[in-house]
C-alpha positions as CSV (number, residue, x, y, z in Angstrom):
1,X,-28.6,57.0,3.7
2,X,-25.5,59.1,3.7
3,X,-23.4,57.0,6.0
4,X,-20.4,59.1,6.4
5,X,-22.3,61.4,8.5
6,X,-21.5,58.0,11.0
7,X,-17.5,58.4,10.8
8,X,-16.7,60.3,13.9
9,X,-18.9,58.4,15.5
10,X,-17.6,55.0,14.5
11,X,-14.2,56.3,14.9
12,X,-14.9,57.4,18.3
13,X,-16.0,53.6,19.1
14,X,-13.0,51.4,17.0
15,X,-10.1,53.8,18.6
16,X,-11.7,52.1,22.4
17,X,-11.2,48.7,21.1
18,X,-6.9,48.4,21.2
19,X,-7.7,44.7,19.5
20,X,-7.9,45.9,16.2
21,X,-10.8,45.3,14.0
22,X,-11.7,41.9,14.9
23,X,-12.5,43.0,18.5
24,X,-14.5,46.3,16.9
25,X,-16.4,43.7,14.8
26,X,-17.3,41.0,17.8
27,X,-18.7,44.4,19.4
28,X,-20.9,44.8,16.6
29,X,-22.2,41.7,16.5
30,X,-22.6,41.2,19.6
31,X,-25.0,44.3,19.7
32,X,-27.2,42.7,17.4
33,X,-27.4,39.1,19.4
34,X,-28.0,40.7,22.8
35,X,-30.3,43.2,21.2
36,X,-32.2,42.6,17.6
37,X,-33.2,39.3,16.3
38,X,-30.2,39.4,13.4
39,X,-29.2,35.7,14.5
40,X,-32.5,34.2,15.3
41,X,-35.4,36.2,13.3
42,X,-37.5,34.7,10.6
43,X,-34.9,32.9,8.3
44,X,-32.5,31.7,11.1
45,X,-28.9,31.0,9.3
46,X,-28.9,33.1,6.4
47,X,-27.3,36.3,8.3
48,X,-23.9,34.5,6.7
49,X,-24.8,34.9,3.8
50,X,-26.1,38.5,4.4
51,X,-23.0,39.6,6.1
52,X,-21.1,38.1,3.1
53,X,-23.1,40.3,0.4
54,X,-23.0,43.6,2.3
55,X,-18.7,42.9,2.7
56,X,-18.6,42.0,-0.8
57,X,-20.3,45.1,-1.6
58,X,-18.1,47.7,0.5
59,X,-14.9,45.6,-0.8
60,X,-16.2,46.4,-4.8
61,X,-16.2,49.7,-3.6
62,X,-13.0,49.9,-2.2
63,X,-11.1,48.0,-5.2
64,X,-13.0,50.7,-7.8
65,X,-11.6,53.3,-5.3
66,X,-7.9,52.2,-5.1
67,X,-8.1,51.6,-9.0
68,X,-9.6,54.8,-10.1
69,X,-8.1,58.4,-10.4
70,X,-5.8,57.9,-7.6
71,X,-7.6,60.6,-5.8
72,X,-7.5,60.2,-1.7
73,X,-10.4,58.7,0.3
74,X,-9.6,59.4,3.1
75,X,-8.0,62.4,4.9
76,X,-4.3,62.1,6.3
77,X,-6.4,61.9,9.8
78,X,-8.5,59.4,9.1
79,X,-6.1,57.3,7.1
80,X,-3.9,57.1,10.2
81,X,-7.1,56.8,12.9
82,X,-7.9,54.0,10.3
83,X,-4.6,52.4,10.4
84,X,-4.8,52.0,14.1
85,X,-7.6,50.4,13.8
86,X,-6.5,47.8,11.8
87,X,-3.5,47.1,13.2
88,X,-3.9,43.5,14.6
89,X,-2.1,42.2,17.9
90,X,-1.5,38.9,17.2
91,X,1.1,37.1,19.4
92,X,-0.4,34.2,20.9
93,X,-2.1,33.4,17.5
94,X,1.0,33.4,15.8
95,X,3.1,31.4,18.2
96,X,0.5,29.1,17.7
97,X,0.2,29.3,13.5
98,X,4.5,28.9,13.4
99,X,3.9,25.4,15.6
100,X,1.5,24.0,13.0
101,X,3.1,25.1,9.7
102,X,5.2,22.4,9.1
103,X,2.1,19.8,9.7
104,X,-0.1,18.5,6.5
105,X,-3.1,19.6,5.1
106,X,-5.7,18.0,6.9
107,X,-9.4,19.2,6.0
108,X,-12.0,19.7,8.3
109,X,-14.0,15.8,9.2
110,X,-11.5,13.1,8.5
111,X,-10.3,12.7,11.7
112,X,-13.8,13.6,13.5
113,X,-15.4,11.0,11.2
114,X,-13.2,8.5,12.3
115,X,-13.5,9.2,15.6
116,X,-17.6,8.8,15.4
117,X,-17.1,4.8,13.9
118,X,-18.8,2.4,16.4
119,X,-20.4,5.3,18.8
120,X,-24.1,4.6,20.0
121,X,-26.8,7.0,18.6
122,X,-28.0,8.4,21.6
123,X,-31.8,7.5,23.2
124,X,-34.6,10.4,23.1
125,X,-32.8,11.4,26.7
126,X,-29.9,12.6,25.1
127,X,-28.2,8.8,26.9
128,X,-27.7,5.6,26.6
129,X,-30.0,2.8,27.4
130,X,-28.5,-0.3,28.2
131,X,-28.9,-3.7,29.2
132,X,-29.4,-3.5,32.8
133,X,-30.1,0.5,32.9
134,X,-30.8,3.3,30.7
135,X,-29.6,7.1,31.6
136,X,-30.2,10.7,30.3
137,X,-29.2,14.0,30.2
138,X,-29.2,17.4,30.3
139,X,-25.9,20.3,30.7
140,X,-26.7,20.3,34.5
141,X,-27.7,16.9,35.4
142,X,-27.6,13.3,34.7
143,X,-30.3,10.7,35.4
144,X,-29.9,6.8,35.8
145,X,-32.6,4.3,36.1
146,X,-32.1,1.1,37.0
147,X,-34.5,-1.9,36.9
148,X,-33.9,-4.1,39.8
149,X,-35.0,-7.6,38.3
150,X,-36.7,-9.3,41.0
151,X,-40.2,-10.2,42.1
152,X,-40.0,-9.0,45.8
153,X,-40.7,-6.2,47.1
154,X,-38.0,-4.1,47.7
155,X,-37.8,-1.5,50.1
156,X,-34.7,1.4,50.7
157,X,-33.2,-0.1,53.4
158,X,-32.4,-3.0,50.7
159,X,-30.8,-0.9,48.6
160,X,-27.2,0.3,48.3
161,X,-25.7,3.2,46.9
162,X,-22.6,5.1,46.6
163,X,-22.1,7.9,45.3
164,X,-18.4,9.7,44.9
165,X,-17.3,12.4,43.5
166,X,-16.0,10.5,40.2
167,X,-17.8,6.9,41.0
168,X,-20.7,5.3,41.2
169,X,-21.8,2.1,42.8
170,X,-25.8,1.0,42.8
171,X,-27.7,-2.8,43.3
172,X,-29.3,-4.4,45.8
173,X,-27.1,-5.4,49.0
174,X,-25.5,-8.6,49.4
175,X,-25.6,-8.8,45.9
176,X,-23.0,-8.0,43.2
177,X,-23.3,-4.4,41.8
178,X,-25.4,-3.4,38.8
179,X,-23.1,-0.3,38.5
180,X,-20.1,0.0,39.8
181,X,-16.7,2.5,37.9
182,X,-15.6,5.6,37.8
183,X,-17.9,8.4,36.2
184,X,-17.7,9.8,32.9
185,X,-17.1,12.8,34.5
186,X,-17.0,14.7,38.2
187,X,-20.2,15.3,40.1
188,X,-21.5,17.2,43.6
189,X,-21.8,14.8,46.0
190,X,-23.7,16.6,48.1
191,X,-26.3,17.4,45.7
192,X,-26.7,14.4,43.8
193,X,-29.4,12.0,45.6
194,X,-31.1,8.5,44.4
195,X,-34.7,7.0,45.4
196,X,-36.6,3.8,45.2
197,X,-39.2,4.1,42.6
198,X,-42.0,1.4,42.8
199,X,-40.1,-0.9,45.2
200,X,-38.3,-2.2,41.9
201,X,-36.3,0.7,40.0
202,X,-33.5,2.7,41.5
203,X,-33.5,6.2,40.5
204,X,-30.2,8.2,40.4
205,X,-29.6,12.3,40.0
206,X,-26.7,13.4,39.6
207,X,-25.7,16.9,39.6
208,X,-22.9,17.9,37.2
209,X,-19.7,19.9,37.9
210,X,-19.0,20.6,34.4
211,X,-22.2,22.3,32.9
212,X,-21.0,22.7,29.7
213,X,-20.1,19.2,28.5
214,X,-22.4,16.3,27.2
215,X,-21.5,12.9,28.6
216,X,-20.6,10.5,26.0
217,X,-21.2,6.9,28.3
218,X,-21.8,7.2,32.7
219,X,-18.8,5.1,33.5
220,X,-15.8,4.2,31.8
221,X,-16.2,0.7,30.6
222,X,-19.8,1.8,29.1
223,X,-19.9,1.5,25.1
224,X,-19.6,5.7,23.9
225,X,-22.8,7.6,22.4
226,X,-22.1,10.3,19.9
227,X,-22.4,13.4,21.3
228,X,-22.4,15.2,17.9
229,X,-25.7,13.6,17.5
230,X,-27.0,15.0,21.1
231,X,-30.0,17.7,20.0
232,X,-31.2,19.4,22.7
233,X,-35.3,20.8,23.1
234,X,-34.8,24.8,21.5
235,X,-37.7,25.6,24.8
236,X,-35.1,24.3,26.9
237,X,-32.5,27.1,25.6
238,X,-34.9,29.5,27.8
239,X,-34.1,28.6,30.8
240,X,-30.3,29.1,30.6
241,X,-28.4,32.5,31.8
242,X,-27.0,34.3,28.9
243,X,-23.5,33.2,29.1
244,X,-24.8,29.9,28.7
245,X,-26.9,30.0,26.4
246,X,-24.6,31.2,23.9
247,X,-22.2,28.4,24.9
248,X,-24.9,25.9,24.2
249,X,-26.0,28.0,20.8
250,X,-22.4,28.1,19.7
251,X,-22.0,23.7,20.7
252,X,-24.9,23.3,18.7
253,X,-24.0,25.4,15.6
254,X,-20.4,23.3,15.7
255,X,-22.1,20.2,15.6
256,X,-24.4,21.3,13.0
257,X,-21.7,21.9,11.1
258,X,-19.7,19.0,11.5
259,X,-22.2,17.0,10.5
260,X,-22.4,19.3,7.2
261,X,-18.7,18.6,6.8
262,X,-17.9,22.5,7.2
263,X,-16.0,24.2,9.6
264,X,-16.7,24.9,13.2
265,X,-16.5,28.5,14.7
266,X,-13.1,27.6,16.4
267,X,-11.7,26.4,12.9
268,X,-12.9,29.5,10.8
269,X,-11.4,31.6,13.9
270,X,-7.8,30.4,12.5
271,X,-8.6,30.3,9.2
272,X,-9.2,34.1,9.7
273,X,-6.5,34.2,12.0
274,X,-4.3,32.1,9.2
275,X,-4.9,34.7,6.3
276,X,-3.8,37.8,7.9
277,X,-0.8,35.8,9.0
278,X,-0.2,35.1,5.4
279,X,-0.8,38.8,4.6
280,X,1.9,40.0,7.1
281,X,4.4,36.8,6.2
282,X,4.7,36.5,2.6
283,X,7.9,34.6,3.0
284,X,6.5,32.3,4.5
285,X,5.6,28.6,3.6
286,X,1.8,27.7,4.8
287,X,1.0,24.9,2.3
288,X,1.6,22.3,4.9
289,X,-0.3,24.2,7.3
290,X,-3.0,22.5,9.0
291,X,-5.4,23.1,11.7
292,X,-5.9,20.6,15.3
């Protein structure tokens, strides 16, 4: 395929994104999630390595290029159109590189590691079950259950429940509370509701504010689970909106990689971020650089 018939309109494309190449290259790949299967076909996870051997490829090219007869690639036009490309804005992302340089090396799962010791493994609801009630969950909602131990016959009007917007307070009147702190997280009051199953099990929905964060206990004094561990059902992925879908693709392809003791998206974002730094300050002393 004779690619360079491509150029102008390539170049046409990179000069709208003012970003650099970065930008020009989330554009790209971004056409191929919304619109092929590049991420998701047949062998899921092996587009890294595919991206990798094309780059490597293209980069051979370009060092036999700058090493050979000196002769130009590119045209004075191009060169400069391709120089504008390149040119990275990077501000924020250095303010941010110059406040950690002075900290230690700290590679990727020590701390995470050490922050999983003593956390529950989470029941096949994505919860906790617990002594005197068990919970689930999914991004939009959380579900208690609460077996009320007793052999009458219990009807709603026996029943209390409160439900605020960052508390919870369940049991049977008159009687000290099964539940009763603050939630893990906020709720909608207004449209999280609770029913009497059976006569003998209170049963508790509540809507989430925050749709994009697993619950690690439901109230505070409730032992942690390990959210890390949290796998939600792939079908389930189907019924999300686009924007959150990819959220809940990209939380499960950090945990994967936790777990694998590699780096998450966010941490190979500043790695990348790191090594042009590097590039552009040469004076500069990273070895104590480390990422939080």
């Amino acid at each position: 395929m004779e690619v360079e018939k491509f150029d102008a309109l390539l170049l046409a494309i990179a000069e709208k994104h003012k970003d650099g190449i970065p930008q020009f290259l989330d554009t790209i790949a971004s056409f191929l999630r919304r619109k092929t299967d590049f991420f998701t076909g047949v062998v899921p996870e092996k587009w890294e390595g595919l991206l990798l051997n094309v780059f490597h490829k293209q980069y051979d090219k370009a060092i036999e290029q700058t090493s050979g007869n000196g002769n130009e690639v590119l045209s004075k036009q191009d060169t400069k159109k391709s120089k504008d490309v390149a040119s990275i804005e990077l501000r924020d992302e250095e303010k941010d590189l110059k406040d950690e340089v002075s900290k230690p090396i700290n590679h990727v799962d020590d701390e995470s590691e050490k922050d999983e010791i003593g956390k529950l493994k989470p029941n096949t609801g994505n919860g906790c079950t617990l002594d005197n009630y068990s919970w689930t969950q999914t991004l939009q909602e959380v579900e208690v259950k609460i077996p009320l131990k007793t052999s009458s016959n219990l009807r709603a009007r026996d029943i209390e429940v409160t439900i605020g917007k960052s508390s919870i307070k369940a049991g049977i009147k008159n009687r000290e509370s099964i539940i009763n702190g603050k939630l893990c997280a906020e709720v909608k009051q207004d449209d999280s509701v609770w029913v009497l199953q059976d006569n003998n099990t209170i049963l508790i929905t509540l809507e989430k504010i925050n749709k994009m964060n697993w619950w690690d206990r439901l109230i505070s004094t409730d032992p942690p689970i390990s959210t890390r561990k949290i796998n939600p059902e792939p079908s389930k992925l189907s019924d999300l909106d686009g924007e959150t879908r990819s959220l809940v693709e990209k939380m499960m392809y950090d945990q994967r990689q936790k777990e694998m003791g590699l780096p998450t998206s966010e941490e190979r974002r500043k790695m990348e971020i790191l090594e042009k730094f590097k590039t552009q300050h040469p004076e500069m002393d990273f070895s104590n650089c480390k990422f939080n």
